[in-house]
N, C-alpha and C positions, 0 to 999 in steps of 0.2 A: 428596552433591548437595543442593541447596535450589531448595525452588520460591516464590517469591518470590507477595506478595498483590496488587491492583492498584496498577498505579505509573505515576508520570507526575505531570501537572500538573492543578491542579485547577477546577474550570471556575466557572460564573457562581452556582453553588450546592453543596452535596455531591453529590461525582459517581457514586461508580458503587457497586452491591455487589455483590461476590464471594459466592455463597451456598455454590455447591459447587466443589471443586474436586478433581479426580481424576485419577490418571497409572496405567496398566495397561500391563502386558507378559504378553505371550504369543503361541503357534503360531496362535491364533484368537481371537474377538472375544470368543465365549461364555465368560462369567463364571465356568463350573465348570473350563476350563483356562488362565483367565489367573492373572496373577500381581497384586496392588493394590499398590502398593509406596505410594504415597499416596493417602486417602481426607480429603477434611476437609470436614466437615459442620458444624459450630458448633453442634452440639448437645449440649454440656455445659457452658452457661454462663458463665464468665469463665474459665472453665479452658484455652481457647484460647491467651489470654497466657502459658500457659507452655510450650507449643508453638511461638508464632511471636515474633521478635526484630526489635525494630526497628532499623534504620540509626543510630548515633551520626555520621556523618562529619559531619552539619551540626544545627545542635541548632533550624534553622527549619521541619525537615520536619514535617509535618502526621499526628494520631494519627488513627489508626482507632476507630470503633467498631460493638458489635454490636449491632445490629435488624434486624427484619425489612421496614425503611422505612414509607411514606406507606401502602404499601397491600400486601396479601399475601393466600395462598390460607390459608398454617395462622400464626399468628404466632410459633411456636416451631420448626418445623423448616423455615422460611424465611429464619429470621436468619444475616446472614453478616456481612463488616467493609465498615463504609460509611465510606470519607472524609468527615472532618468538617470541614474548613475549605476557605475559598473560597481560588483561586487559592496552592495551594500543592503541590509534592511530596511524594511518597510513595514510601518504601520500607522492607519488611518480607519478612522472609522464613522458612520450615520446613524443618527440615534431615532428609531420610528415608532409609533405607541404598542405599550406591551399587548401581548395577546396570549392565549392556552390554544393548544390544538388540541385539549382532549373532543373525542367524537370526532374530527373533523378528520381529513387531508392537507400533508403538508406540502406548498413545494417550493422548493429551491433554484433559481435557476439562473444561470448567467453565463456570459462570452468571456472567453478567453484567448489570444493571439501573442502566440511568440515568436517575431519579426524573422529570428537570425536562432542560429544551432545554439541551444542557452546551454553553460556547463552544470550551473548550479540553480535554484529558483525556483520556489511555492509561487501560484498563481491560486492558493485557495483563498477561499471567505472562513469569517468564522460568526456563527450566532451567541450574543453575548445576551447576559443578565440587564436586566435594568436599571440596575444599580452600576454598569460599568462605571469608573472615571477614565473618561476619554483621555485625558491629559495625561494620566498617568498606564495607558497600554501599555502593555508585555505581552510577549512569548507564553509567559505564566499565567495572565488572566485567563479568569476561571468562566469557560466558554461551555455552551447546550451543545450546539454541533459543528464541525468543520468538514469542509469537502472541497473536492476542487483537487485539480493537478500537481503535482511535486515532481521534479525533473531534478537528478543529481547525480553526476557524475556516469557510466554506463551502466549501473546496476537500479536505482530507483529510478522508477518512469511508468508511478502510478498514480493511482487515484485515489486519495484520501477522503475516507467517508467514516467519522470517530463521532462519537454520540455520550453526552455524558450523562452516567446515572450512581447517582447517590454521592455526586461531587468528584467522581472516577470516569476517565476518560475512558472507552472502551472503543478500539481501531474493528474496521468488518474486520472478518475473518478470511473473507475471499480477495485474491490478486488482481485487481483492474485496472490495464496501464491505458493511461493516455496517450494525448496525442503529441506526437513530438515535431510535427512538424512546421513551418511558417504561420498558417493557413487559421483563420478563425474557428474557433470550434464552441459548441452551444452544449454546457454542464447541466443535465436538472437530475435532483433529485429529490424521490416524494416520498412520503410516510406517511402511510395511511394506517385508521385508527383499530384497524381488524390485527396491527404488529406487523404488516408484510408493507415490504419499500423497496422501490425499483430506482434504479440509476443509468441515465441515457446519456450518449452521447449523440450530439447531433440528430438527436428525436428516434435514434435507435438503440434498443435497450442491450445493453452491457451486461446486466448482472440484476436478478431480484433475488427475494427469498424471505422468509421471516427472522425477524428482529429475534426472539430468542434462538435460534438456531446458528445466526451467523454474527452475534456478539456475545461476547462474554457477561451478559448483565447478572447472569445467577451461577450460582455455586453447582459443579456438573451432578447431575443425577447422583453416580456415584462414583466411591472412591477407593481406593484398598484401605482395606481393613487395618488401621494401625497397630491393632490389639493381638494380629497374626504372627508369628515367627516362624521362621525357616526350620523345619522340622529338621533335628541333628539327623539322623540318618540321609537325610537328602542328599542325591545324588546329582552333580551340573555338567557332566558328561553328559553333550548330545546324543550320543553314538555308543555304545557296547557292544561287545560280543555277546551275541546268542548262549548264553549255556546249553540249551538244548538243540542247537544246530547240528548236526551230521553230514559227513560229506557226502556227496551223490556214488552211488559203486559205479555210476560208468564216469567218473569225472576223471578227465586226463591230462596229466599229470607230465610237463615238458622234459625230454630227454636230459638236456641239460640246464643247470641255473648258475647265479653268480655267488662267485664265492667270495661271501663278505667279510670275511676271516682277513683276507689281503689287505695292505694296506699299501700305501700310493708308496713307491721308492723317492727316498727323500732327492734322488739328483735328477728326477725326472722334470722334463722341459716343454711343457705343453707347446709352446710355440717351435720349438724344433723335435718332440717328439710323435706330438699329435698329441687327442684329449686322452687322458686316461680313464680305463673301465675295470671293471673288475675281469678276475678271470673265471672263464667257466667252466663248471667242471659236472662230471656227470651226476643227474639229481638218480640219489639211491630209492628212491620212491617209484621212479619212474617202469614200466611192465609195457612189454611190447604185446 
């Protein structure tokens, strides 16, 4: 499998940094019984580069590099890969030994920082097959899960959490926007083997709920009945009259009403006559 660095597009300045990035398995969260299967820190210098491989499919995509950006708490163990060119894609990826999370707990979890107000710009990861070819990434490679922020334009300014089953990408079903401002922010999300997964930001939970409930993996309970037709008498009028309604004997009944009969004089001049109404005349129904 390969967990892939931030990808996407790039926005109105260098968009985002990946500082940490982490994927754990185990029966529970606690550190002494999970398993790390990927940890990356960027704390040993350019030696990064021989861990993670970039995409050759298009020789326009955009290089990474490592800093700690504009502003940091330590400037060495804050550094991670910041895209460096404007408006362009990214992809890169690390390849770590395969694993199953059936029974187990998943979790996902990494930093993200977008320096400067980005127009356009994924800052997600994505969990590839084993089989990826790193040399040849796409957009298209056929990816387990993807998560992480998307920032684009003023309407997208959420949080992508897509799971794929049966070689079908399936996106949540619920709206979780991210963070859009300067400021570091910490993504985890876990999936645990009961079907229920929670997604934090900043170690405060966003959104949980169960996997079949909030993706589309299965066919809905039910459906309309294809085999039914509109019954020819059927009537699509919301609204009818009562046939059997009567009118109340003390209901009354206004002295006068307008008489619809009239019709507007064709030289009349709303602006130097005033608007026109009908005229009215006495209703013969009316009983004093």
């Amino acid at each position: 499998m390969a967990a892939p660095g931030p990808g996407g597009r790039g926005g109105s300045a260098p968009t985002a940094v990946a500082l940490r990035l982490l994927l754990l398995l185990g029966a529970a969260l606690g550190p002494a019984r999970a398993t790390v299967y990927f940890q990356e820190q960027f704390l040993d210098g350019d030696n990064w580069q021989k861990r993670w491989m970039y995409s050759e499919y298009n020789p326009g995509l955009g290089k990474f590099k490592l800093t700690a950006g504009r502003f940091y708490g330590d400037p060495e163990r804050d550094k991670g890969l910041q895209t460096s060119e404007n408006s362009k894609f990214y992809a890169i990826s690390s390849r770590f030994k395969p694993f199953s999370n059936k029974g187990k707990t998943l979790v996902i979890q990494y930093t993200v920082k977008h320096e400067q107000k980005i127009d356009c710009g994924g800052g997600y990861v994505k969990i590839f097959p084993s089989n990826l070819d790193q040399k040849n990434l796409t957009g298209d490679s056929h990816y387990y899960i993807m998560f992480g922020p998307d920032i684009c334009g003023s309407e997208t300014k959420k949080v992508h959490v897509i799971l794929s089953y049966k070689n079908k990408p399936h996106p949540i079903k619920k709206p979780i926007r991210c963070k859009v401002d300067g400021y570091t922010h910490l993504y985890t999300l876990i999936i645990r083997p009961d079907q229920t997964y929670e997604v934090k930001i900043d170690n405060q939970m966003v959104t949980s709920g169960n996997l079949e409930d909030d993706f589309d993996f299965l066919p809905p309970k039910k459906i309309n009945d294809p085999t039914v037709r509109k019954p020819t008498d059927w009537d699509d009028r919301i609204q009818i009259d009562d046939p059997n309604d009567t009118k109340p004997e003390d209901w009354d009944e206004p002295a006068y009403i307008m008489d619809t009969s009239v019709e507007k004089p064709e030289g009349w001049d709303d602006a130097v006559n005033g608007e026109w109404h009908y005229p009215m005349v006495k209703n013969p129904l009316y009983r004093v």
